[in-house]
C-alpha positions as CSV (number, residue, x, y, z in Angstrom):
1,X,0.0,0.0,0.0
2,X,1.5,3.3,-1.1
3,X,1.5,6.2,1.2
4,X,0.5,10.1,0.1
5,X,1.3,11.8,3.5
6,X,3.3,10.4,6.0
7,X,4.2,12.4,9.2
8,X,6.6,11.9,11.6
9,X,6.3,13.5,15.1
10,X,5.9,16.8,13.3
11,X,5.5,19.5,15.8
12,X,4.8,23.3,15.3
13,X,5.3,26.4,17.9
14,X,3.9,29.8,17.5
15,X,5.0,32.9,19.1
16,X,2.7,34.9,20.5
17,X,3.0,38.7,21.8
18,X,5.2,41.5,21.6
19,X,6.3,43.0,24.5
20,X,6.4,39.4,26.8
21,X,6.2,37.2,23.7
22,X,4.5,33.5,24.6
23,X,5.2,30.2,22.7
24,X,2.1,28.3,21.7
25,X,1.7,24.5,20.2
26,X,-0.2,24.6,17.1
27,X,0.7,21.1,16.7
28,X,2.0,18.4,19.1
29,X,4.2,15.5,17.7
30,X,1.8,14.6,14.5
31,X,3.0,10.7,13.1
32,X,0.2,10.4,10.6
33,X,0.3,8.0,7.7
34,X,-2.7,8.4,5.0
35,X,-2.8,5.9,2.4
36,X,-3.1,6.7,-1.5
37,X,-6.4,6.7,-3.1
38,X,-9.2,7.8,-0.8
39,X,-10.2,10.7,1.0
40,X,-8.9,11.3,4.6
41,X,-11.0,13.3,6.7
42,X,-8.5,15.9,9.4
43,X,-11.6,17.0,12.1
44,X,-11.3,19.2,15.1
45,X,-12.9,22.1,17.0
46,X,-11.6,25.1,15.9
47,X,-8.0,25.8,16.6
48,X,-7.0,22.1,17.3
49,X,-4.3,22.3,14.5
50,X,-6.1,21.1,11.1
51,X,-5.1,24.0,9.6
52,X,-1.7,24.2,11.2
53,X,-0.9,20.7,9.6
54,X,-1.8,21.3,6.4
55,X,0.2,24.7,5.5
56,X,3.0,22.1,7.0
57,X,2.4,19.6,4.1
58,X,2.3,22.7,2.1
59,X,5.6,23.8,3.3
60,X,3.4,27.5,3.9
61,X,4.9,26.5,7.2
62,X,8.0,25.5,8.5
63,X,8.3,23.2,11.5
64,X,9.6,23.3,14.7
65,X,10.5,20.1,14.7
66,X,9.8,16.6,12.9
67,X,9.3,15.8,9.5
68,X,6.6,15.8,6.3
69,X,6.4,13.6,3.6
70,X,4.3,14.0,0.7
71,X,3.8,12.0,-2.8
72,X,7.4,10.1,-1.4
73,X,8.9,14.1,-1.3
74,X,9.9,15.9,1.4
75,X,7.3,18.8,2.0
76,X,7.9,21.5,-0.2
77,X,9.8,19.8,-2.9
78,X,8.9,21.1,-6.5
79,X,8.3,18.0,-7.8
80,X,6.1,16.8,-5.3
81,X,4.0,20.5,-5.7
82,X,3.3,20.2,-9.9
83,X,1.0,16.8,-8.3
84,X,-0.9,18.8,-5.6
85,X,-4.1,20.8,-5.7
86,X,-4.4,23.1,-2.9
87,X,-7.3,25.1,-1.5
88,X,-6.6,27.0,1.2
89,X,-9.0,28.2,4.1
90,X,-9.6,31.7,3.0
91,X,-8.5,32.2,-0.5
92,X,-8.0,35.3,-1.9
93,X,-7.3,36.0,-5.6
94,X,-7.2,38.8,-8.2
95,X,-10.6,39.8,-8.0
96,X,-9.8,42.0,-11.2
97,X,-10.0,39.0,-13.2
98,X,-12.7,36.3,-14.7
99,X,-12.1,33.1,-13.4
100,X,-11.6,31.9,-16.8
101,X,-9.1,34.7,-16.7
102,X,-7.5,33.3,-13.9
103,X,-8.1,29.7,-13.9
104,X,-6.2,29.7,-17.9
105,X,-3.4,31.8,-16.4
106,X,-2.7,29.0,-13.5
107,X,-3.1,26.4,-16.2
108,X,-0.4,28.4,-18.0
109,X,1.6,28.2,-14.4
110,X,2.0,24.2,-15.0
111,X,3.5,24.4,-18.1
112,X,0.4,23.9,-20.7
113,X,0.2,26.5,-24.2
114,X,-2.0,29.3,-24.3
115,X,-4.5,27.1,-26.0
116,X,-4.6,24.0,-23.6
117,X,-4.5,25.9,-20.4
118,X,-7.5,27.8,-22.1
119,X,-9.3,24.6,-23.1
120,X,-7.9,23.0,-19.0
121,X,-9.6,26.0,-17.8
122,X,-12.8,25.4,-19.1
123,X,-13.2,21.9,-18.4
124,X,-12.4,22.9,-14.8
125,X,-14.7,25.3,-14.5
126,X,-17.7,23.2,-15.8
127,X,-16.7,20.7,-13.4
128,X,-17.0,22.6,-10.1
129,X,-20.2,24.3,-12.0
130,X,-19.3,27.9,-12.9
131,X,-21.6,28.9,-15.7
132,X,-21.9,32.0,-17.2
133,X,-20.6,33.7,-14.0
134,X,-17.1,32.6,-15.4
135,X,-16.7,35.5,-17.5
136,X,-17.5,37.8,-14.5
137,X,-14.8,40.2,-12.7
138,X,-14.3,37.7,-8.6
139,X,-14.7,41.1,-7.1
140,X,-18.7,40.6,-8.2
141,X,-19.1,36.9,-6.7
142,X,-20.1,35.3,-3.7
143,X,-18.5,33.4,-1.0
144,X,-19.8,30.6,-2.0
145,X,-19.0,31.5,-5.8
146,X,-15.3,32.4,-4.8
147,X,-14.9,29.0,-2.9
148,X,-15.8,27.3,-6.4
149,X,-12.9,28.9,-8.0
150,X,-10.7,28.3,-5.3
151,X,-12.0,24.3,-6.1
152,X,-11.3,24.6,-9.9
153,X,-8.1,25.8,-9.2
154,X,-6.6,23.2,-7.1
155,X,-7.6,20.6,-9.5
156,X,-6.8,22.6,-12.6
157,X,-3.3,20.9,-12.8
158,X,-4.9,17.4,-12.3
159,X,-3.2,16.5,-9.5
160,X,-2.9,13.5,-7.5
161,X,-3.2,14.7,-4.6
162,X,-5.8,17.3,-3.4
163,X,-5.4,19.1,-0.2
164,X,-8.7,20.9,0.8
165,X,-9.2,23.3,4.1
166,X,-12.8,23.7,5.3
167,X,-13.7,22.7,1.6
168,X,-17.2,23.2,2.2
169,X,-16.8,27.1,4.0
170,X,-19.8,29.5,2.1
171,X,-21.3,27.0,0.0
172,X,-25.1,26.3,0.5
173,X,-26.9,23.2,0.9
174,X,-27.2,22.8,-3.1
175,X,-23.3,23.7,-3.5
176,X,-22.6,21.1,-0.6
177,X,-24.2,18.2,-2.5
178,X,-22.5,18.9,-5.6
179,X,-19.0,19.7,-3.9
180,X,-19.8,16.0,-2.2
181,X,-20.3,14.6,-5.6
182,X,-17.8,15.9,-6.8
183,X,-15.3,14.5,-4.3
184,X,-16.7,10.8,-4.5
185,X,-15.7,11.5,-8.4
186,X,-12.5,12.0,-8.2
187,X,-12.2,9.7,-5.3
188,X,-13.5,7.2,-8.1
189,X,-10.5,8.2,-10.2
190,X,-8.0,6.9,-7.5
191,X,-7.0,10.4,-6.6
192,X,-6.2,11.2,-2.6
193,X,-8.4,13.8,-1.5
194,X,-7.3,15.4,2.4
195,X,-9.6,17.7,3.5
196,X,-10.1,19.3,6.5
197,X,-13.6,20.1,8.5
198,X,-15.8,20.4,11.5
199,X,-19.0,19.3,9.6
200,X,-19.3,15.3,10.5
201,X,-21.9,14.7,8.4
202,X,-19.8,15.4,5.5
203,X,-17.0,13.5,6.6
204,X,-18.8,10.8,7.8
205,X,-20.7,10.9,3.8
206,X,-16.9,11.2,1.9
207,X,-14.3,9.6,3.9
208,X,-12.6,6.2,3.8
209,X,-10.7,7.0,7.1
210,X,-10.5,10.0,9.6
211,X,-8.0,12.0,12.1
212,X,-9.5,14.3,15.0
213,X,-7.5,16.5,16.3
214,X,-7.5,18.3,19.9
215,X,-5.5,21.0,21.3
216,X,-3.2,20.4,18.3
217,X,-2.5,16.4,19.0
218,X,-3.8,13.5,17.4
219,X,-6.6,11.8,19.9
220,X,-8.2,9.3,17.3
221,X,-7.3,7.8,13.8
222,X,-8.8,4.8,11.4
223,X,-11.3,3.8,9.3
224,X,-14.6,5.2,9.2
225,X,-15.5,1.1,9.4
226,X,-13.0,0.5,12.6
227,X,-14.7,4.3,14.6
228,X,-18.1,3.4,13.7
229,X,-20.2,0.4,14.7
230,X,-22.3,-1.3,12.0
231,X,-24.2,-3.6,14.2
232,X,-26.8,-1.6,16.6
233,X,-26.1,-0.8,20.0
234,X,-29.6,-0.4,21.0
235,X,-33.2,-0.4,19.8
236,X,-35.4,2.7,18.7
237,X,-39.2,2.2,18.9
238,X,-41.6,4.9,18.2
239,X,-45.5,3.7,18.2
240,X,-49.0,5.4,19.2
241,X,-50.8,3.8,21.9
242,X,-53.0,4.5,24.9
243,X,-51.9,5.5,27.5
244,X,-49.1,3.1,29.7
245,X,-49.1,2.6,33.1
246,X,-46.0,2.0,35.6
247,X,-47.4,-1.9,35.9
248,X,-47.5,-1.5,31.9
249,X,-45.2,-5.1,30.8
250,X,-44.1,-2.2,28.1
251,X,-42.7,-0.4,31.1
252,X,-40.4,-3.5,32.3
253,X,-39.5,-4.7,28.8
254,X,-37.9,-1.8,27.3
255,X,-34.6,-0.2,29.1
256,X,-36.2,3.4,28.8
257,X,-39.9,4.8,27.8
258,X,-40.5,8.9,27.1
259,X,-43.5,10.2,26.1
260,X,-42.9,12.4,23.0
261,X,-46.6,13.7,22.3
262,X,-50.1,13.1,23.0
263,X,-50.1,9.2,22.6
264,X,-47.1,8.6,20.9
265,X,-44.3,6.7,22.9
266,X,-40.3,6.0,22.3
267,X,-39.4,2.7,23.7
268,X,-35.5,1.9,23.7
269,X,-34.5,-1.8,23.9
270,X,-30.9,-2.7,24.5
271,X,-28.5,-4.1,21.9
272,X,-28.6,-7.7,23.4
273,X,-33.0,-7.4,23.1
274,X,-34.6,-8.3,19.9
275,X,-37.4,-6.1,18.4
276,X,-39.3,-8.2,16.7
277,X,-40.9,-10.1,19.9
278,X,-41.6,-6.2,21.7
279,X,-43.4,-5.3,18.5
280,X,-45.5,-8.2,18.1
281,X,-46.6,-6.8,21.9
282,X,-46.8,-3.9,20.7
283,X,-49.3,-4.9,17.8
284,X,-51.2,-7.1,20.6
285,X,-52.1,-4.0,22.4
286,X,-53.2,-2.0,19.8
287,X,-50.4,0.0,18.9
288,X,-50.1,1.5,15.9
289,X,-46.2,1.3,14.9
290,X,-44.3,4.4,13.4
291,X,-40.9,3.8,13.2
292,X,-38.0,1.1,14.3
293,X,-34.6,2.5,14.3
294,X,-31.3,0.4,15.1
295,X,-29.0,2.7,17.1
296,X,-25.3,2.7,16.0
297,X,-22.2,4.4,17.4
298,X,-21.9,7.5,14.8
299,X,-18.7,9.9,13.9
300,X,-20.2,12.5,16.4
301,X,-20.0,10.0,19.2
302,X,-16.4,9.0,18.3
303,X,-15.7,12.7,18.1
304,X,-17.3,13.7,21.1
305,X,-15.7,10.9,23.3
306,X,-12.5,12.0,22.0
307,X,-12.7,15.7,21.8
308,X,-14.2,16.0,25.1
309,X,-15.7,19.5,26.2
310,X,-12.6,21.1,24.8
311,X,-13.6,24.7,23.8
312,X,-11.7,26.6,20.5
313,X,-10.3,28.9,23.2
314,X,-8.3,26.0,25.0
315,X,-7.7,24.0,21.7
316,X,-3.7,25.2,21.7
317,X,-2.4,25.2,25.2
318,X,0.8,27.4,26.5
319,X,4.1,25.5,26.4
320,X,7.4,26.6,27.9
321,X,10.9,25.4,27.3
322,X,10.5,25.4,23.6
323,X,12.9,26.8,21.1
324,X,11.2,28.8,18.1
């Protein structure tokens, strides 16, 4: 198994201050290995170092201490950037320009003629859904807008790898489906796609495997199939009855009952309790069934459990002793 990004106890300080100047870990000892050909989710409250460890990769940032590795390269290396697509968090572009304008001049960056970085542009540009916008000065588009262009240009070079930060910042509900679409397409064409993000849903939608991050050290990595739980930890019951009493066998059968509206009951059985036999009981009584959900350890739960109640102010502790 080839390796895109490989890590090794990669560590990054800040300094902090002018007058008393403080040193801050952005990053604490990262040794991170993501495999080629799938998209790797980086999650984290705010400030826990996703961003931090990317511009690393990118060589945006130098680091304190430890090393990078990226496409076999050390970070930085030219050769190792003509195969990356990056998008940073915020980007910010000549917003003189059309982004056919601009996306056919960073074609022309990578080597391609006047004509193919033209014809690169285009393609680009219909592919992250730009219409007739394209041909509009960026100083007249939306967030959401920019962010497209800031997509079209990390992959106008068709990389191999694609390093995204907060890919889906300023996008709305209909831009997040087609940037998810997207993804799983060039995903499909055994690209590597890192992106970073505090949206589970999406990672937990797009990723093969996943990294979360507090207080700028790795707490949990793996597979989306080794964090999660496919089998059901518990049982879900909605149904409409009358009224149930404390004596109610309902009442000793299921681990927990709530009453969620007039007549309308949630029953939870626990993992090792089958459903089928409460329902049938159910159906005896005169219940009218709604819904029957398996419960199943989600990325939220992982996430929580790791993160903790960390807040974004506490996500980079102080550290002393450290050379800048």
């Amino acid at each position: 198994m080839s390796i895109a990004v490989r890590t090794e106890h990669l560590t990054k300080d800040f300094r902090l201050g002018f007058w008393r100047p403080r040193l801050h870990r952005g990053l604490d000892g990262l040794t991170l290995d993501i495999p080629a050909g799938g998209v790797y989710g980086l999650l984290g409250p705010n400030g826990a170092g996703k961003s931090t460890t990317l511009k690393l990769l990118m060589d945006l940032l130098r680091p304190t201490s430890g090393r990078a590795e990226v496409l076999g390269l050390p970070a930085g290396d030219t050769r190792a950037r003509q195969r990356i697509g990056f998008l940073p968090e915020n980007p910010t572009f000549y917003d003189h320009l059309t982004a056919e304008e601009l996306l056919t001049y960073f074609a022309g960056l990578f080597g391609l003629t006047r004509a193919d970085a033209r014809a690169r542009a285009a393609r680009t540009l219909d592919r992250v859904r730009l219409g007739r916008e394209r041909r509009r000065p960026i100083r007249q588009y939306s967030k959401g807008m920019i962010q497209r262009v800031g997509l079209a240009q990390a992959l106008v070079n068709d990389p191999e790898l694609i390093v995204l930060d907060e890919l889906m910042s300023g996008l709305d509900p209909v831009g997040r489906r087609e940037v998810r679409e997207l993804i799983l397409e060039l995903r499909h064409e055994s690209r590597t796609i890192v992106f970073s993000s505090h949206i589970l849903s999406d990672a937990e939608s797009l990723c093969s495997a996943v990294g979360i991050l507090s207080r700028g050290r790795l707490v949990v990595s793996g597979s989306l199939t080794e964090l999660t739980s496919t089998q059901a930890r518990a049982w879900e019951i909605v149904a409409t009855m009358a009224g149930i009493g404390p004596e109610s066998p309902f009442m000793m059968g299921a681990a927990r009952v709530e009453e969620v509206g007039l007549g309308r009951y949630r029953f939870e059985l626990d993992a090792g309790t089958r459903p089928e036999p409460f329902i049938a009981e159910l159906a005896g009584a005169g219940a009218q069934l709604i819904s029957v959900t398996p419960v199943r350890t989600t990325l939220e739960d992982v996430f929580v459990r790791a993160v903790g109640t960390h807040g974004p102010d506490e996500a980079v502790p102080r550290t002393s002793g450290v050379s800048s």
